[in-house]
C-alpha positions, 0 to 999 in steps of 0.5 A: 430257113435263112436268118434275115435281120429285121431291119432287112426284112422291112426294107422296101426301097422305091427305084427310080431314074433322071428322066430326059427332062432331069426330073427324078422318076418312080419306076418301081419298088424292091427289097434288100437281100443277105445271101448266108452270112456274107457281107454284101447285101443286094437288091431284088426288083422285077425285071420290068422295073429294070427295063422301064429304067432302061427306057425312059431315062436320059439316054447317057444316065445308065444310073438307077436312083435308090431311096431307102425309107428308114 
């Protein structure tokens, strides 16, 4: 089984958006991830949250806003 650090494993981070109206929205919720023993560190959302993002957005913001709860 993969090793993942604690503090990987109990991070949950909430995904969201600038709307058209420029208020901060919820779309979802994700996970951080460490492949093996590579530095990097990724984000895993479903493909939902991602298309909400996509949708209801500022149509010249592509940016996905991210908060982290420590």
């Amino acid at each position: 089984m993969p090793y993942f650090p604690d503090e990987l494993r109990k991070s949950v981070i909430f995904l969201g958006y600038m709307s058209q109206s420029g208020k901060e929205e919820f779309a979802g919720s994700g996970f951080l991830v460490r492949l093996g023993h590579e530095d990097s560190t990724y984000v895993v959302t479903a493909a939902h949250v991602i298309d909400k993002i996509k949708e209801k957005s500022r149509s010249n913001d592509l940016h996905v806003r991210m908060r982290v709860n420590l």
